[in-house]
MIDOSE-1310 file (N, C-alpha, C; in nm, 2 decimals, decimal comma, always signed):
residues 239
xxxx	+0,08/-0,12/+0,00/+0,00/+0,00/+0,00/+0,09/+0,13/+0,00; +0,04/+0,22/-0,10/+0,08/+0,40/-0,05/+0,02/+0,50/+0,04; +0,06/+0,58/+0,05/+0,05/+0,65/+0,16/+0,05/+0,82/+0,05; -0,05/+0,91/+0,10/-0,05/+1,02/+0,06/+0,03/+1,08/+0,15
xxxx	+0,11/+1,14/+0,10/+0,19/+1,24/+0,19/+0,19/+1,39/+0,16; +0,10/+1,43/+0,11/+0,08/+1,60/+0,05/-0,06/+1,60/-0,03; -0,12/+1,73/-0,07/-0,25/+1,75/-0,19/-0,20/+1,90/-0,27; -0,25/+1,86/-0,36/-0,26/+1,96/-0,47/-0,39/+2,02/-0,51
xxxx	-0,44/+2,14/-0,46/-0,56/+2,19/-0,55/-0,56/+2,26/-0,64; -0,60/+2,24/-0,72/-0,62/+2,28/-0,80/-0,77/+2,46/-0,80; -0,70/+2,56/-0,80/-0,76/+2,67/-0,77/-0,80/+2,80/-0,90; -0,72/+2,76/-0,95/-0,66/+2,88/-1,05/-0,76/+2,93/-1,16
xxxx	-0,87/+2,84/-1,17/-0,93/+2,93/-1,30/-1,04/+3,02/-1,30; -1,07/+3,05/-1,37/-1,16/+3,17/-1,44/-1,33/+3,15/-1,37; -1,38/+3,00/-1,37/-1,51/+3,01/-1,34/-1,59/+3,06/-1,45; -1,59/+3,10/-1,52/-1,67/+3,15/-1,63/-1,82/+3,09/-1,63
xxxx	-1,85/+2,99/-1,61/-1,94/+2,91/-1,65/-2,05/+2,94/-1,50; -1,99/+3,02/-1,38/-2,07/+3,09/-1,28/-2,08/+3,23/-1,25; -2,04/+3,27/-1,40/-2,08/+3,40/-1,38/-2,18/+3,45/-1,40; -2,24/+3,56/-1,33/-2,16/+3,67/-1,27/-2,11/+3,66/-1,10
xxxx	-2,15/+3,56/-1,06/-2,08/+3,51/-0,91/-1,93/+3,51/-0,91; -1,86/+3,48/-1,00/-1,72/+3,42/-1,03/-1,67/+3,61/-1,06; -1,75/+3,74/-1,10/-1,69/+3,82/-1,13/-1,60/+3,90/-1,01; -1,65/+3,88/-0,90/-1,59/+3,92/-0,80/-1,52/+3,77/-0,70
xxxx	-1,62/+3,69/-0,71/-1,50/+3,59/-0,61/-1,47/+3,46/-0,65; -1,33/+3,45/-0,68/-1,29/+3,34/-0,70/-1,38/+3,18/-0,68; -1,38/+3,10/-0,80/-1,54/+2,95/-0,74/-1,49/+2,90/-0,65; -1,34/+2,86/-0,58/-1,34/+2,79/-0,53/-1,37/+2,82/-0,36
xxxx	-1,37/+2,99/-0,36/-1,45/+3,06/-0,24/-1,54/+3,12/-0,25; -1,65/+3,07/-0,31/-1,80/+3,09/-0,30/-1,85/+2,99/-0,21; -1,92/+3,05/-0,13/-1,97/+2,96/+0,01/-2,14/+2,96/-0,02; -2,09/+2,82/-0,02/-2,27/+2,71/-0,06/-2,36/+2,67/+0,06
xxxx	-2,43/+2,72/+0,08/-2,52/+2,73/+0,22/-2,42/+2,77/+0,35; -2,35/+2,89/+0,32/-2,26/+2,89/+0,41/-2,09/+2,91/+0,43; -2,07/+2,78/+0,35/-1,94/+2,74/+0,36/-1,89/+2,74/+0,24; -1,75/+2,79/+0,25/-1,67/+2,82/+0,09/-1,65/+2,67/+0,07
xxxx	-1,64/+2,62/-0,11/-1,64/+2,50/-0,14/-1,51/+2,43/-0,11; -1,39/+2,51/-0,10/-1,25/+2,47/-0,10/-1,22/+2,46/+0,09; -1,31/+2,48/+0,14/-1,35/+2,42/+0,31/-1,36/+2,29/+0,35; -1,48/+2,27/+0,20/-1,50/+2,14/+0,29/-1,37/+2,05/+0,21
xxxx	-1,29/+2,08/+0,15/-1,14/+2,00/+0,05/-1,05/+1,97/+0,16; -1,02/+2,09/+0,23/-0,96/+2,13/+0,30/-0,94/+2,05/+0,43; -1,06/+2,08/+0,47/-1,10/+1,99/+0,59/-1,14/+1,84/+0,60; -1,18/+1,79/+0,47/-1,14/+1,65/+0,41/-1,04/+1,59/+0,43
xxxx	-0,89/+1,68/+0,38/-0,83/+1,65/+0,39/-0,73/+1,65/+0,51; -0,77/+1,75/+0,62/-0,70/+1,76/+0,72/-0,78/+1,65/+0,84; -0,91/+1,58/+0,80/-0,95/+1,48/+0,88/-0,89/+1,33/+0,86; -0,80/+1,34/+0,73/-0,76/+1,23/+0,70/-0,60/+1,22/+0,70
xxxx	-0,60/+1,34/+0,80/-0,42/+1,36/+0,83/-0,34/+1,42/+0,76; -0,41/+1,46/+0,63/-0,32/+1,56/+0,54/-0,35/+1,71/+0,56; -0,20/+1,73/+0,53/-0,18/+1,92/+0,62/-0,06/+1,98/+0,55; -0,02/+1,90/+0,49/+0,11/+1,97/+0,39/+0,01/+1,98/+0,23
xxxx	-0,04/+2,09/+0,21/-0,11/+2,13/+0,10/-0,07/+2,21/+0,02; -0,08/+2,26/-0,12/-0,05/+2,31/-0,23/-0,14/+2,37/-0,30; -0,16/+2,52/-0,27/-0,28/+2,56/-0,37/-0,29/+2,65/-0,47; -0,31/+2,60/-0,61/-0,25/+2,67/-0,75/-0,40/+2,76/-0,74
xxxx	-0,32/+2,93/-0,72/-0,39/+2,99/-0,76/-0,36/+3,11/-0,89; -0,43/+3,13/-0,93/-0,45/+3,24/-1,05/-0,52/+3,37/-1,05; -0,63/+3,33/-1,07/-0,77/+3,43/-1,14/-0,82/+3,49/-0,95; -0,74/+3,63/-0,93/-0,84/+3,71/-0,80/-0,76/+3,59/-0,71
xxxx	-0,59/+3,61/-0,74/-0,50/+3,53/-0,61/-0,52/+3,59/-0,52; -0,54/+3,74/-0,51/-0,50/+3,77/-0,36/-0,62/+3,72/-0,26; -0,72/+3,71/-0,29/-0,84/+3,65/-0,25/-0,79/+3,48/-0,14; -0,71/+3,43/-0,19/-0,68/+3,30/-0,14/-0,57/+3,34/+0,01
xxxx	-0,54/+3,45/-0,04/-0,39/+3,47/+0,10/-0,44/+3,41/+0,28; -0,61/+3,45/+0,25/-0,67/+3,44/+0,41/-0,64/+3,28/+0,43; -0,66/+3,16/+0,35/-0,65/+3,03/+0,39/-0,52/+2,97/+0,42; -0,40/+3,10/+0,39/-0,28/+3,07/+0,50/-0,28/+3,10/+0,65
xxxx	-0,38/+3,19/+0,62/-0,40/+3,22/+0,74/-0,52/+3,11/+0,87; -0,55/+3,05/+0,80/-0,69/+2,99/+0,87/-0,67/+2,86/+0,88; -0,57/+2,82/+0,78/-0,55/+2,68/+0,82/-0,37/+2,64/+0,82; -0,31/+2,60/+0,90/-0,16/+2,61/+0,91/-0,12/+2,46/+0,78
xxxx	+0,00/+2,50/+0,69/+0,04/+2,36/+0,63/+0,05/+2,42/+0,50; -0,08/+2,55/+0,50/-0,10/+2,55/+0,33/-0,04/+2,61/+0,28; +0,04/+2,60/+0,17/+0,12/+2,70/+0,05/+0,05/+2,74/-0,05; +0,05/+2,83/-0,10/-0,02/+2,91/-0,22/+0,13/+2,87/-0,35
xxxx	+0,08/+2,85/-0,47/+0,17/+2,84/-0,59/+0,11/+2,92/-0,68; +0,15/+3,04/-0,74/+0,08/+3,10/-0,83/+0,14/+3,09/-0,95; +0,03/+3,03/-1,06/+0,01/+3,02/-1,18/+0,00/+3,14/-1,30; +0,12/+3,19/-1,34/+0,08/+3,28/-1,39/+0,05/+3,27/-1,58
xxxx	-0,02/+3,11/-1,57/-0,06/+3,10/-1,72/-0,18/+3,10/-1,73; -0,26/+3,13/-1,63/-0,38/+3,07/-1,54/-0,49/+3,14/-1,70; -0,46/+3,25/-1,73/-0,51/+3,32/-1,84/-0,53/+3,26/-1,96; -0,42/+3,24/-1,98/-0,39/+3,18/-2,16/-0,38/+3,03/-2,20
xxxx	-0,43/+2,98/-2,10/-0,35/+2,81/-2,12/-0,45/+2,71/-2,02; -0,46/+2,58/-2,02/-0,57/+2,54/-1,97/-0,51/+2,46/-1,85; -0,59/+2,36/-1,76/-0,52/+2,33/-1,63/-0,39/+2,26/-1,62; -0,36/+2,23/-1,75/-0,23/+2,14/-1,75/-0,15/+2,26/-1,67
xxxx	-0,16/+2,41/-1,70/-0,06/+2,46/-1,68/-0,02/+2,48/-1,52; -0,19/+2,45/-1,45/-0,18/+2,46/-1,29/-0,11/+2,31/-1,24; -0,10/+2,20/-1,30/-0,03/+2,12/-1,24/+0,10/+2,12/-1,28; +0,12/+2,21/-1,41/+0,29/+2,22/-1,42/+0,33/+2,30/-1,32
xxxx	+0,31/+2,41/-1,30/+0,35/+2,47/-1,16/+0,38/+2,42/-1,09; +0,33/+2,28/-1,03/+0,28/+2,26/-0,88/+0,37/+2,11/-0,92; +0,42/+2,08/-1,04/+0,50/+1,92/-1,05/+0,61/+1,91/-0,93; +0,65/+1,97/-0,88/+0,77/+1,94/-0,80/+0,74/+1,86/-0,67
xxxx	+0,60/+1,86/-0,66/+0,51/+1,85/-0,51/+0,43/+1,61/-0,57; +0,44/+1,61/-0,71/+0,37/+1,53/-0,72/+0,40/+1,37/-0,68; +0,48/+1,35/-0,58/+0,51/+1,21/-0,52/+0,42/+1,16/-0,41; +0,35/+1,06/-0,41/+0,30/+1,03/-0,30/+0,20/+1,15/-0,28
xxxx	+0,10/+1,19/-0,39/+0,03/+1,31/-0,41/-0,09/+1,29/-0,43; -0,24/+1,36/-0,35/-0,32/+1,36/-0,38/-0,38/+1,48/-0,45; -0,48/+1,48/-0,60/-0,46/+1,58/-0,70/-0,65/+1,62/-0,66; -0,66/+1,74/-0,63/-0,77/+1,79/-0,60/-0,86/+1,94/-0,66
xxxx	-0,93/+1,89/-0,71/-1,02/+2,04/-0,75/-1,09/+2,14/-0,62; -1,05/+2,26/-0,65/-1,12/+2,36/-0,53/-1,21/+2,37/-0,51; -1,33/+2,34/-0,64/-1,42/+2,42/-0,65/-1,53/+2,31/-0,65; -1,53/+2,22/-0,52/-1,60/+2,07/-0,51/-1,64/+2,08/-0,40
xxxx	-1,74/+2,02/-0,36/-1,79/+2,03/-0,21/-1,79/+1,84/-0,18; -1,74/+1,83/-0,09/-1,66/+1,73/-0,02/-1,80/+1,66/+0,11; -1,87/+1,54/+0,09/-1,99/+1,52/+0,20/-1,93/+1,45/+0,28; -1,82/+1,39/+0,23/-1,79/+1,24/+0,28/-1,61/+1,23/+0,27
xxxx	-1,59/+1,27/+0,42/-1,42/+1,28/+0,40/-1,34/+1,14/+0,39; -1,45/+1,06/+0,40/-1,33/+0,94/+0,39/-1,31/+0,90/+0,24; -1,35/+0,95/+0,15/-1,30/+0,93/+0,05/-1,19/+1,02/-0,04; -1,11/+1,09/+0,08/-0,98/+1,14/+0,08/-0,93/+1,08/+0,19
xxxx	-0,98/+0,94/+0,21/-0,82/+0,89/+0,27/-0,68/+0,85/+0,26; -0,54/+0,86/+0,25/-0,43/+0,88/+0,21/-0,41/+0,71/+0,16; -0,42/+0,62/+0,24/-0,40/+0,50/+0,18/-0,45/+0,41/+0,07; -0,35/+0,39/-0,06/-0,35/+0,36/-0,16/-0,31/+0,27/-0,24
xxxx	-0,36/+0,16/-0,33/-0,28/+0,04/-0,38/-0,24/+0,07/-0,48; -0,29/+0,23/-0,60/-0,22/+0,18/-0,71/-0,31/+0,33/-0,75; -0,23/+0,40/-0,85/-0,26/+0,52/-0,92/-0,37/+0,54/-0,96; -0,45/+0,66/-0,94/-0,55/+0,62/-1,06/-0,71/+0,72/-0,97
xxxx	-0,79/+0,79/-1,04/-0,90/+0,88/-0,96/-1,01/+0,80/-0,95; -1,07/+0,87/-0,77/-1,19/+0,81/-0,74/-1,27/+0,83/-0,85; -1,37/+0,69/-0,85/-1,49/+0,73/-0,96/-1,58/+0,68/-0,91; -1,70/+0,69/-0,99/-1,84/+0,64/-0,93/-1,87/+0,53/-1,02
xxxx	-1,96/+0,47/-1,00/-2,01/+0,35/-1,12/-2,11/+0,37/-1,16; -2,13/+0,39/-1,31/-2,29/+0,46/-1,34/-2,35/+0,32/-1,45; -2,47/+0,35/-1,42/-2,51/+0,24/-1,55/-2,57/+0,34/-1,64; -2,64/+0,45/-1,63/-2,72/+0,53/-1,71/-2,62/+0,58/-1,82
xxxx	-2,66/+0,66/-1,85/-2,60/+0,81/-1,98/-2,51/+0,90/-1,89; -2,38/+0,91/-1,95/-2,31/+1,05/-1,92/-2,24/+1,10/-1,98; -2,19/+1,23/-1,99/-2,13/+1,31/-2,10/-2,00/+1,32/-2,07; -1,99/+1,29/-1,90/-1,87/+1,26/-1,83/-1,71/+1,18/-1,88
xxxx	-1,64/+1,19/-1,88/-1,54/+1,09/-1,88/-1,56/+0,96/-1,80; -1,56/+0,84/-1,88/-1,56/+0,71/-1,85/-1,48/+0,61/-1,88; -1,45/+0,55/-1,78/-1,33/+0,47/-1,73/-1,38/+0,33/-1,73; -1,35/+0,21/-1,86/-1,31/+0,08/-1,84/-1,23/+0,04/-1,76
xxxx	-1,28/-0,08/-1,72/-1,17/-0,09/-1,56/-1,19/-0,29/-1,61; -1,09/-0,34/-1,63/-1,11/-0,50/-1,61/-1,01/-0,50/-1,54; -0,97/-0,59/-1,43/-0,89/-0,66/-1,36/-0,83/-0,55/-1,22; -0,90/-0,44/-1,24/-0,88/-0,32/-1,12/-0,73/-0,25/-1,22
xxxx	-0,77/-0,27/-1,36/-0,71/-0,19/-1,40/-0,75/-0,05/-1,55; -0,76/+0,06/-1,57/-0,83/+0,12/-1,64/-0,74/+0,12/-1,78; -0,84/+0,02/-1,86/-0,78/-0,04/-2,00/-0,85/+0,09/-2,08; -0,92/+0,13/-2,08/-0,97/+0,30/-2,19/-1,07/+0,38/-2,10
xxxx	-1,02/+0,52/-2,17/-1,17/+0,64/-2,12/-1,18/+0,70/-2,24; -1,33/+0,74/-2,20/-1,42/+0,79/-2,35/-1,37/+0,95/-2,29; -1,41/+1,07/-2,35/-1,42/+1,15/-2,30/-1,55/+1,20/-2,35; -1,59/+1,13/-2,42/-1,75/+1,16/-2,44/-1,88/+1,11/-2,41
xxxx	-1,82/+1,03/-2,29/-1,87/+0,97/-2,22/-1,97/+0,81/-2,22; -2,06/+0,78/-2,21/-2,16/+0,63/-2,26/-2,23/+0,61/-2,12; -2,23/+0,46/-2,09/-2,30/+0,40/-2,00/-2,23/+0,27/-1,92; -2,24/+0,31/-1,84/-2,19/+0,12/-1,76/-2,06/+0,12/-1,76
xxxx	-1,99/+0,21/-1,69/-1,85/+0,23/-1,69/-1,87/+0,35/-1,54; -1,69/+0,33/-1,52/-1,66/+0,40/-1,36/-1,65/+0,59/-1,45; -1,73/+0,65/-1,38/-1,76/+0,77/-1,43/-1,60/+0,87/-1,30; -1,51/+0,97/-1,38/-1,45/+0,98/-1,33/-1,45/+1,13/-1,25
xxxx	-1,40/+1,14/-1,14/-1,40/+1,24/-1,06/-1,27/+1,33/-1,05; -1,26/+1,46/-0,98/-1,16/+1,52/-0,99/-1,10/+1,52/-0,86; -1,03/+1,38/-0,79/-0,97/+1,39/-0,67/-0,90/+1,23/-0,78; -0,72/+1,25/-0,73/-0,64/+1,13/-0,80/-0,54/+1,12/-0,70
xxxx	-0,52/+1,02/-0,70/-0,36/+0,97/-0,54/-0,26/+0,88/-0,67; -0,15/+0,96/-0,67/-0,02/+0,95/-0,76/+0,12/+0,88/-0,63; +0,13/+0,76/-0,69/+0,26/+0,68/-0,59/+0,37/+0,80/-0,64; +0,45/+0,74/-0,59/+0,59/+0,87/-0,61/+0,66/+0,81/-0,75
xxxx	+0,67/+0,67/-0,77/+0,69/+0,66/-0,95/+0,62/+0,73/-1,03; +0,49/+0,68/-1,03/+0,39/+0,71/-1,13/+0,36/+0,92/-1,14; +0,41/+0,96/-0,96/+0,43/+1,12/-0,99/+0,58/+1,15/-1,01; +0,67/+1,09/-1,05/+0,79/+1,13/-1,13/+0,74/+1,11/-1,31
xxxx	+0,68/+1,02/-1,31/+0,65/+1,00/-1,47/+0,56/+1,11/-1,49; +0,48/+1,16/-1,45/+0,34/+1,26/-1,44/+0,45/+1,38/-1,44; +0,54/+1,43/-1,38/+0,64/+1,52/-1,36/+0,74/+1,57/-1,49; +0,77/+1,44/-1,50/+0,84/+1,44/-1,69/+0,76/+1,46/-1,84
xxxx	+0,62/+1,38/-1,80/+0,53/+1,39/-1,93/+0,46/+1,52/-1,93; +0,45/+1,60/-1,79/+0,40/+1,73/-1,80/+0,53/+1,82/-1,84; +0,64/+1,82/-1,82/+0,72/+1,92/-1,90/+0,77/+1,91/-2,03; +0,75/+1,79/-2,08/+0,76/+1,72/-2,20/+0,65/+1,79/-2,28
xxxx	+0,48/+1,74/-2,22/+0,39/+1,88/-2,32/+0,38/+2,01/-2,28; +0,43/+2,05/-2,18/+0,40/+2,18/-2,18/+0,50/+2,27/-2,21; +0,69/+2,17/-2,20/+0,76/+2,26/-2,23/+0,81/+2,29/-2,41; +0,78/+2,13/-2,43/+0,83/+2,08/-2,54/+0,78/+2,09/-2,70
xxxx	+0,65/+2,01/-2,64/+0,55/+2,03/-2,68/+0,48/+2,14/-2,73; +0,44/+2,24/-2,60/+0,41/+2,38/-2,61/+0,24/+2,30/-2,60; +0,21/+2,20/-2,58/+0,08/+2,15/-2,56/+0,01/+2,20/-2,48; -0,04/+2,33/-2,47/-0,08/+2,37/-2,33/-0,24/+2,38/-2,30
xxxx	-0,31/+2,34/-2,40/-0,48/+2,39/-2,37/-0,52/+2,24/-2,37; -0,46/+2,17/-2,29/-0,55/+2,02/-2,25/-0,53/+2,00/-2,15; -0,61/+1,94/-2,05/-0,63/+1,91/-1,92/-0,51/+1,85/-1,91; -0,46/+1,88/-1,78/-0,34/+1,82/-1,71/-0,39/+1,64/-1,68
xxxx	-0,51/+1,63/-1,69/-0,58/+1,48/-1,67/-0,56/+1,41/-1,83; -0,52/+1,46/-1,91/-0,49/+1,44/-2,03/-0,37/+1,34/-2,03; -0,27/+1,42/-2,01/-0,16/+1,35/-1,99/-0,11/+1,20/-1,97; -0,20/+1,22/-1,84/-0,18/+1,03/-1,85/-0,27/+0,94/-1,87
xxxx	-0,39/+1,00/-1,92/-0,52/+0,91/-1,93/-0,54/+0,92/-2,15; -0,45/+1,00/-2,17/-0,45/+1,00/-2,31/-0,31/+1,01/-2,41; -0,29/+1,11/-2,34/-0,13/+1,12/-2,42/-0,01/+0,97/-2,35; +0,01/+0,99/-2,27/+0,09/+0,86/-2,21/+0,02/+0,76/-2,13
xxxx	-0,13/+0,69/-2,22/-0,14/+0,56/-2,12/-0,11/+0,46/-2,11; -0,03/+0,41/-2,18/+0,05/+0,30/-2,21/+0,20/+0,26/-2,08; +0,20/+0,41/-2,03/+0,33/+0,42/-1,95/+0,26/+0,46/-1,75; +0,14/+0,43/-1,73/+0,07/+0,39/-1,60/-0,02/+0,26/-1,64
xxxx	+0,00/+0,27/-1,51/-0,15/+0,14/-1,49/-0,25/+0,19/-1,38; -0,34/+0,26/-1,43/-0,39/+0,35/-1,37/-0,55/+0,22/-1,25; -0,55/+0,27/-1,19/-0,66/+0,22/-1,07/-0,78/+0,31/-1,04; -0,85/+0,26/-0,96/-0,97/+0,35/-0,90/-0,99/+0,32/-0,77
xxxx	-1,06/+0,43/-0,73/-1,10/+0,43/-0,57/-1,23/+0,46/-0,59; -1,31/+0,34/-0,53/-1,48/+0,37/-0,59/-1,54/+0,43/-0,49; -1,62/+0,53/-0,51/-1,73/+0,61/-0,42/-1,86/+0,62/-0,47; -1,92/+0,67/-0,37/-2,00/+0,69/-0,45/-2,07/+0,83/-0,46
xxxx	-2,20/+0,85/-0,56/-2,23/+1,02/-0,57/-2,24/+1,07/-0,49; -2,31/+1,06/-0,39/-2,35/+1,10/-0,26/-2,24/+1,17/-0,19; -2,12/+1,12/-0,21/-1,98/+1,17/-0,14/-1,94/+1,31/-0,17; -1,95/+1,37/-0,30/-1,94/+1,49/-0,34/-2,02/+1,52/-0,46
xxxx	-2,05/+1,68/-0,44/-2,08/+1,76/-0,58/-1,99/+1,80/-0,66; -2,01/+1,81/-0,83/-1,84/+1,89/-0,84/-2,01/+1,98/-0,91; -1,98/+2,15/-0,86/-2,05/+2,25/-0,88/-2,00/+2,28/-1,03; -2,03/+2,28/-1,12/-1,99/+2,33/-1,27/-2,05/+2,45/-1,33
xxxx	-2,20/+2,46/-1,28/-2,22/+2,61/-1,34/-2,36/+2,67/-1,23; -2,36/+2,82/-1,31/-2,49/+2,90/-1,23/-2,59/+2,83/-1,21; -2,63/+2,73/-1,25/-2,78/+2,68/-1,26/-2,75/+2,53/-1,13; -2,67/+2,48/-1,14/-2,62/+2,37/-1,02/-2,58/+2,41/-0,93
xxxx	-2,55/+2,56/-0,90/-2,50/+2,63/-0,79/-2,63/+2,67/-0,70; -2,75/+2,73/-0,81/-2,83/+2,76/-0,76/-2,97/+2,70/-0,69; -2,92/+2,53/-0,76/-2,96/+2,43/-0,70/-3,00/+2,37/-0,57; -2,82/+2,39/-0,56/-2,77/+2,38/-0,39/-2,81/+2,50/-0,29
xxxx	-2,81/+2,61/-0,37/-2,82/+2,71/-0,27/-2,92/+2,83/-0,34; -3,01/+2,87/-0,30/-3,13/+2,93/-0,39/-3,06/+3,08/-0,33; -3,04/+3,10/-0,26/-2,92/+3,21/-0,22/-2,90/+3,32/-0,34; -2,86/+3,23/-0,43/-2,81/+3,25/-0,59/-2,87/+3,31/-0,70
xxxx	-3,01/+3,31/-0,68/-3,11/+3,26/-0,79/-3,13/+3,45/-0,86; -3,10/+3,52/-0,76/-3,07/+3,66/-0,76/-2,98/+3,69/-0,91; -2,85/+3,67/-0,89/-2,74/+3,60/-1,05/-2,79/+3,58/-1,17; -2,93/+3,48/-1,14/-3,00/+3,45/-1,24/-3,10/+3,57/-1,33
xxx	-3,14/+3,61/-1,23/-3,29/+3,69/-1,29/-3,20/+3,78/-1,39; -3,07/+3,85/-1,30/-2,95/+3,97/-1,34/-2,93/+3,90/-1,50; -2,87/+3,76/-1,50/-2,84/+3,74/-1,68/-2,96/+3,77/-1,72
């Protein structure tokens, strides 16, 4: 078994897709009945022992400075591609951190912290198991190992999430094939989840850690924001 010994959030972008909420405050500190969504990441991850944290910020950084303050452990990395280039460029930033690494989006609300527990048999992001339709990324899995993903998603496959636990090989390989496209390459408008689930999958043997829905939301726009929290719905009438 591995052991997480650090997280990476992933913080840095734009939000667009929740604006005009996102025009003044960064998604991943918009607070959903309450609580900013990168709270409950946070405190996920500090119930499961992790406290050496990494948070790629970009878009309205100075906005992030208070969570050094509020929570002891955390570093801010600031991304200054955060504009022109897509999230590959927030984990190239942040490669020097990826051994023994758990890879996390900020802008997720977290129900169920044991599904950021640090102990791990083998690379690879929590997913859920859907039988229905989704537009989602979907993960074949025979033998506990993920042999293809659609990105256009189907049915009856592990539907994939934005929380991943990287051994310290598999985050040296993740380390080299990220400056390989982003320096070399110049590959920079594909997901940093790209990398090893498309461009280099031949070179992991990627795994899953199954959850299930109930465990987290990932909040993606105005209308699923306003879902959760009618708070919102204000935003709406304004478009």
């Amino acid at each position: 078994m591995h052991k997480v010994t650090k997280a990476i959030i992933m913080a840095a972008g734009l939000g667009k897709r929740m604006q005009p909420v996102t025009l003044e405050t960064p998604k991943p500190l918009i607070k959903v009945n309450g609580v900013r969504m990168i709270d409950t990441v946070i405190r996920g991850l500090h119930a499961n022992g992790i406290t050496d944290i990494y948070i790629v910020i970009g878009y309205l950084k100075e906005q992030f400075k208070i969570l050094t303050e509020e929570y002891s452990g955390v570093t801010l990395i600031e991304n200054p591609f955060y504009g022109t280039c897509n999230n590959i460029s927030s984990l190239y930033v942040a490669r020097a951190y990826l051994e023994d690494t758990i890879i996390l989006d900020g802008d997720q609300i977290i129900y169920n912290s044991d599904i950021l527990s640090p102990e791990f048999e083998r690379s690879g992001y929590n997913s859920v198991w859907t039988d229905g339709e989704t537009d989602e990324w979907l993960q074949t899995v025979e033998d506990g190992i993920v042999t293809a993903c659609s990105r256009t998603g189907g049915k009856g496959g592990w539907q994939l999430y934005s929380i991943s636990r990287w051994t310290a090989e598999d985050g040296r390989k993740l380390k080299h094939f990220l400056e390989v496209e982003f320096e070399e390459k110049q590959n920079r408008q594909i997901y940093w989840d790209d990398v090893a689930m498309f461009c280099y999958p031949n070179d992991f043997k990627l795994g899953i850690r199954p959850m299930n829905a109930s465990d987290i939301i990932e909040v993606d726009n105005l209308s699923e924001l306003i879902a959760l929290d009618a708070s919102y719905e204000k935003y709406a009438e304004e478009n």
